[in-house]
C-alpha positions in Angstrom: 84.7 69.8 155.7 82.1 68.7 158.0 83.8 69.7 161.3 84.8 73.0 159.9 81.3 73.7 158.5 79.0 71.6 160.5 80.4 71.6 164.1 78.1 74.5 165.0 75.2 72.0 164.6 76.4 69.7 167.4 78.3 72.1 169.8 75.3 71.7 172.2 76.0 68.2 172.4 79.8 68.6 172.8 79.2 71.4 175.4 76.9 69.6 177.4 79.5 66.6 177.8 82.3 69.0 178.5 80.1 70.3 181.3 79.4 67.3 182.8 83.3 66.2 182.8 83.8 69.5 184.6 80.9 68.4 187.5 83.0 65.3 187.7 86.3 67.3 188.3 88.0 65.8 185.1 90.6 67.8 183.1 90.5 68.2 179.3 94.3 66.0 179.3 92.4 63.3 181.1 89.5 63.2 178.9 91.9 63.3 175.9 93.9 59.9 177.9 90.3 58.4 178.0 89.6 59.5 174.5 93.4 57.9 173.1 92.6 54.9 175.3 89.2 53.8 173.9 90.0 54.9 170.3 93.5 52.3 170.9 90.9 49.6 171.4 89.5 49.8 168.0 92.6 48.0 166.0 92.3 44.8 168.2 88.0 44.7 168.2 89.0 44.5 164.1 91.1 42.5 164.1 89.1 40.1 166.4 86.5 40.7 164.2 84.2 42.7 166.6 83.2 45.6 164.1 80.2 46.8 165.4 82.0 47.2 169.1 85.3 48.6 167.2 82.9 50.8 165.4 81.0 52.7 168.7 84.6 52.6 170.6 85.9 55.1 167.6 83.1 57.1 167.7 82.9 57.6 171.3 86.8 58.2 170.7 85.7 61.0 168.1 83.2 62.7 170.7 85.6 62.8 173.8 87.9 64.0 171.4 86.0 66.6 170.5 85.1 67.2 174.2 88.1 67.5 175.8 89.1 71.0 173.9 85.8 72.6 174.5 86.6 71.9 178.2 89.7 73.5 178.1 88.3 76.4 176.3 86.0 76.8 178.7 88.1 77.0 181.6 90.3 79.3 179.7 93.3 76.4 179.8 94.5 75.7 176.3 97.6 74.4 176.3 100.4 73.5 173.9 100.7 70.3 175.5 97.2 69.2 175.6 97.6 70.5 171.2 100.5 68.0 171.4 98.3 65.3 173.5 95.2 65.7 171.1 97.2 65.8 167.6 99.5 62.7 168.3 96.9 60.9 169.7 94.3 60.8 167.1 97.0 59.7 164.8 97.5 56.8 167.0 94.0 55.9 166.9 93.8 56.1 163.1 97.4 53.9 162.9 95.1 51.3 165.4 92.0 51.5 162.9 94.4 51.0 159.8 96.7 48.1 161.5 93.4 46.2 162.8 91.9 46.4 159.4 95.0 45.5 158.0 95.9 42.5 160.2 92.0 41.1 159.5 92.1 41.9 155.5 96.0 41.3 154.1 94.6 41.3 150.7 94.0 45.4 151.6 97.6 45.5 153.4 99.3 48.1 150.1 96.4 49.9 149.7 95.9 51.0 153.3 99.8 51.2 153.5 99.4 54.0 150.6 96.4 55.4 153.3 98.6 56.0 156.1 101.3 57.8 153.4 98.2 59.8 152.5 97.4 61.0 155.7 101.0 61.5 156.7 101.3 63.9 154.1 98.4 65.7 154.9 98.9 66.3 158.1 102.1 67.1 157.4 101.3 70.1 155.3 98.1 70.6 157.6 101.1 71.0 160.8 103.6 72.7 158.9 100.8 75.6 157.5 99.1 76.0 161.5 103.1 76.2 162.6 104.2 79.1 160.2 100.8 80.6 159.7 100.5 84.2 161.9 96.8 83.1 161.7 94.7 81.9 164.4 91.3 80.1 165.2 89.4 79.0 167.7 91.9 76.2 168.5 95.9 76.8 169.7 96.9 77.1 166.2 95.3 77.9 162.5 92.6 75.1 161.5 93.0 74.5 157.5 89.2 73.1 156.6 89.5 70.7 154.4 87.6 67.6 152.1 88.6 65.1 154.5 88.7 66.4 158.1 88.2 64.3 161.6 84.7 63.5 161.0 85.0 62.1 157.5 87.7 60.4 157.9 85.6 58.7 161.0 82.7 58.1 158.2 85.1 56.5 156.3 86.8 54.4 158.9 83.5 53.1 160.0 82.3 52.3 156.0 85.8 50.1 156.2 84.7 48.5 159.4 81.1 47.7 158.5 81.8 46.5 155.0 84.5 44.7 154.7 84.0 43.4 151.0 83.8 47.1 150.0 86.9 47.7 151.9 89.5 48.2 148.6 86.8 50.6 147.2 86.0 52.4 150.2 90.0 52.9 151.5 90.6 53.7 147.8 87.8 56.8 148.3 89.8 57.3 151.7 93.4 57.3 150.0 91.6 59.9 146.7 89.7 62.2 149.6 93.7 62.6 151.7 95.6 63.4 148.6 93.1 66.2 147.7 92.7 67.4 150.7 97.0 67.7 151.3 96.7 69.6 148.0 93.7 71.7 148.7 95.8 72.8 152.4 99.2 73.3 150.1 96.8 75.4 147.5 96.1 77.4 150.3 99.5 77.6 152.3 100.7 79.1 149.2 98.3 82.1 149.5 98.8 82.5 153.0 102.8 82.1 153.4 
């Protein structure tokens, strides 16, 4: 929801770090490889109990990520591969998040199991729909919006991090927030298909 509706707020920022990668000669893929990279960290600073360093790793993640395809738009270079690069990788990074927390807190170990079910599902539906769909966006395929998108889920991540004796309640809001969103992007597949 908030990338979808809020991104124009803090396009200056992104475009302004995508121009400066550009000055240094970097390409989007390697931007995405630096992004993948520092988001991998995260699951070990959990588990090592370095939350506050996990915590700026993701988000620094979350901004190259969102760097990297304004560079490549910018120099007219989308790719399918960088799509691929950028798609699998922030999965990866999530799968660290989730694994780190659930290596530190085993008492949360189903719970975030039935998380990373969640958010296969959803972006299962979220792939399938940008695949079939004739539709188009600013990005290489069609963009579903969505309750839970990149941003909240990085909200929520970092709510998991920080507080870890809220962590059943707030991966239990996380769990809820991926289930409605897979059935708000099927509610709409079915109007678009």
């Amino acid at each position: 929801m908030l990338d979808t509706h809020g991104r124009h707020l803090i396009q200056p920022v992104i475009s302004r770090g995508a121009r400066f990668f550009l000055r240094l000669g970097l390409t989007a893929d390697k931007v995405t490889l630096f992004a993948f990279l520092t988001g991998l960290c995260t699951g070990p600073l959990i588990y090592f109990d370095e939350a506050l360093a996990a915590v700026i790793l993701l988000w620094v993640s979350g901004y190259l990520d969102a760097v990297d395809g304004t560079m490549a738009r910018e120099q007219n270079k989308s790719s399918a591969w960088g799509t691929l690069m950028d798609i699998t990788f922030d999965r990866i990074v999530e799968l660290s998040v989730i694994i780190g927390l659930a290596a530190r807190y085993p008492e949360a170990q189903f719970l975030l199991l039935l998380l990373t079910g969640a958010i296969v599902f959803s972006m299962t539906v979220f792939l399938t729909v940008g695949a079939l769909s004739e539709k188009k966006g600013v990005k290489s395929f069609y963009y579903q919006a969505g309750l839970a998108e990149r941003t909240e889920g990085f909200i929520l991540f970092t709510l998991m991090i920080l507080l870890p004796d809220w962590l059943l309640w707030t991966t239990g809001l996380f769990l809820f927030a991926e289930v409605f969103t897979a059935l708000q992007r099927m509610a709409e597949a079915k109007r678009i298909l």
